[in-house]
C-alpha positions as CSV (number, residue, x, y, z in Angstrom):
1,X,0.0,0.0,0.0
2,X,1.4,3.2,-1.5
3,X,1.5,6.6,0.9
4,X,-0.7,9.0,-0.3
5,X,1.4,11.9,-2.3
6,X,1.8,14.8,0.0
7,X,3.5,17.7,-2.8
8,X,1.0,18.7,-5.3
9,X,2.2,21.5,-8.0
10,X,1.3,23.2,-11.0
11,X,3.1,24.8,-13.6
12,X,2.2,27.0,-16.6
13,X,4.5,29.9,-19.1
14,X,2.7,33.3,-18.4
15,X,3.4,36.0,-20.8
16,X,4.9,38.7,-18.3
17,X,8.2,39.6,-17.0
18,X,9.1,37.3,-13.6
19,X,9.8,41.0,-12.2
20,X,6.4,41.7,-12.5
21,X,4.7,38.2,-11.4
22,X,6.9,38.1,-8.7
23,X,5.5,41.7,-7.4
24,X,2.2,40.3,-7.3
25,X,3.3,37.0,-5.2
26,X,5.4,39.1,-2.9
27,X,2.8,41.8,-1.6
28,X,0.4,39.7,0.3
29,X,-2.6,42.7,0.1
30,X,-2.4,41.3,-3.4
31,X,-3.0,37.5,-2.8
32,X,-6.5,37.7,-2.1
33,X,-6.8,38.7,-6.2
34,X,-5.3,35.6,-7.1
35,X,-6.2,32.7,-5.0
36,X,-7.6,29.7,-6.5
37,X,-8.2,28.0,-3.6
38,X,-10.7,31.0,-2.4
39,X,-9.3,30.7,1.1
40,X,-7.8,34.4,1.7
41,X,-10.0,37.3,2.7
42,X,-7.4,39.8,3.0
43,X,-3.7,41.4,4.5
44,X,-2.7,44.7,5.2
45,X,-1.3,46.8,3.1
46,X,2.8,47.6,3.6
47,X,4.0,43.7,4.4
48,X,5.7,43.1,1.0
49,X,8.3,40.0,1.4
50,X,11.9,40.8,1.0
51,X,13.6,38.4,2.8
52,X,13.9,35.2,4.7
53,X,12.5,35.3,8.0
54,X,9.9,37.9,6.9
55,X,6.6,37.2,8.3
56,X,3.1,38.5,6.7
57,X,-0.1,38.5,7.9
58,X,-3.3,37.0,6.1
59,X,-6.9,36.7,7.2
60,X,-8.7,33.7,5.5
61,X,-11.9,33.1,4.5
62,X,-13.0,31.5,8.0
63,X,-11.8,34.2,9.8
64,X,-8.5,32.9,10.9
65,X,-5.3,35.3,11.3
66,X,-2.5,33.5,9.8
67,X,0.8,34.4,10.3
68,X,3.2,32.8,7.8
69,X,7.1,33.0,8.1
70,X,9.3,33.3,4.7
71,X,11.5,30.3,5.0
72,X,13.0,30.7,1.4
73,X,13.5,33.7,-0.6
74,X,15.0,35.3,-4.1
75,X,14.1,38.4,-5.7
76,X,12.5,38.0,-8.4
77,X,12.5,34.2,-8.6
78,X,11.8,32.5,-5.6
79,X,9.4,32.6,-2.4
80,X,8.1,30.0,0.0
81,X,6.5,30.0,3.2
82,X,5.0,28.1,6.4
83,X,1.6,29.2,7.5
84,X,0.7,29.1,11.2
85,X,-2.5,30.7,13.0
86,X,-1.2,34.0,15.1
87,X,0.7,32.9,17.9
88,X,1.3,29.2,17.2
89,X,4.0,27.1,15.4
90,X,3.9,26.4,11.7
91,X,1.4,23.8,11.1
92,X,3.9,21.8,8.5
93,X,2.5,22.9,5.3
94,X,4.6,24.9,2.6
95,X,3.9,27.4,0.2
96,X,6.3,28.0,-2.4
97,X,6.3,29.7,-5.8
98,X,8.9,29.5,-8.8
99,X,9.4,31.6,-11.5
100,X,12.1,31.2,-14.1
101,X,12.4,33.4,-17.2
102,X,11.4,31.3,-20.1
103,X,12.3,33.7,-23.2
104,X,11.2,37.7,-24.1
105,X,8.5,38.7,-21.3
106,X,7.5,35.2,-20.4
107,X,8.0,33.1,-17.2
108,X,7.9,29.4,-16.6
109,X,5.4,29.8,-12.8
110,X,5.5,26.8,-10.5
111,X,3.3,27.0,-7.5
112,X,3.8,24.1,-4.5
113,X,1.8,22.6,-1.8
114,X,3.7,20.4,0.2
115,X,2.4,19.1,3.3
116,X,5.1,16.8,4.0
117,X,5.8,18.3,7.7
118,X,2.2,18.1,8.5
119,X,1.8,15.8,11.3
120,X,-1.5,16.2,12.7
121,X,-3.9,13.7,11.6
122,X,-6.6,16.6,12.3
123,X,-5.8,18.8,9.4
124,X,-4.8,16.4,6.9
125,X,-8.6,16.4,5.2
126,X,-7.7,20.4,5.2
127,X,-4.3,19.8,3.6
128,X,-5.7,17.0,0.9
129,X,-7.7,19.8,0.0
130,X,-5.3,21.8,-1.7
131,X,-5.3,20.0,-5.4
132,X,-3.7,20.9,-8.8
133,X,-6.8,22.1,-9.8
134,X,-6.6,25.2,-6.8
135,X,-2.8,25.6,-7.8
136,X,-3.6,25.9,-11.3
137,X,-6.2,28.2,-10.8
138,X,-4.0,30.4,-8.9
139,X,-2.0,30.3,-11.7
140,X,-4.7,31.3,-14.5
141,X,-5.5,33.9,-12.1
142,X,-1.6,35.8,-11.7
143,X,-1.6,35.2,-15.2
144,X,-4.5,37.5,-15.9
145,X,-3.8,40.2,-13.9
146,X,0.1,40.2,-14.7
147,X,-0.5,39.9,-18.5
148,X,-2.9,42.8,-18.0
149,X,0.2,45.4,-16.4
């Protein structure tokens, strides 16, 4: 019996600088636009990522305030994270996004889910929730807004 695949990620070319996705990925008042999953409500404005060990602050859709601590980080190319509710641990879940120039004024976008360091048996149907389909649609969506700029 195989154990159930805990990374799920999507990947499309968007026709837009990375400098520009990347803008939109990195300013979490901007998230909310772009979210396939439908799970954030908002963030305040000013928190825009520019390093590891950053930490910005979402309210989802449920009301939650989730605090989420930049664990890996490079301009323009790279940004993951690990969300926790305000003043807990991370809850083992990671966020990351990708971009890597893929000719004139388009980018290769990967965007990951990995719940790998999830180990709380109560939040798994949460995490399993999280598909290709969500990523992908977060995808469609920075596309349409970043081809738009």
């Amino acid at each position: 019996m195989s154990e159930e695949p805990r990374i799920v990620s999507a990947a499309r070319e968007v026709a837009a600088d990375a400098a520009a996705i990347f803008e939109l990925i990195a300013d979490p008042a901007r998230q909310p636009e772009w979210d396939g999953n439908d799970n954030l409500a908002e963030a305040d404005i000013g928190q825009r990522v520019r390093a590891v060990g950053d930490v910005f602050v979402m309210h989802n859709v449920s009301g939650k305030v989730i605090e989420n601590r930049v664990v890996e980080f490079e301009e323009g190319r790279l940004i993951a994270w690990l969300p926790a509710i305000q003043g807990e641990p991370p809850m083992g879940q990671l966020w990351r996004w990708e971009l890597e120039p893929a000719g004139e004024g388009r980018t290769l976008v990967r965007h990951t889910y990995d719940w790998t360091g999830l180990h709380d048996p109560e939040r798994f149907e949460r995490a399993r929730s999280f598909t290709v389909e969500g990523l992908s649609r977060s995808i469609e969506r920075l596309a349409v807004i970043a081809e738009a700029l």
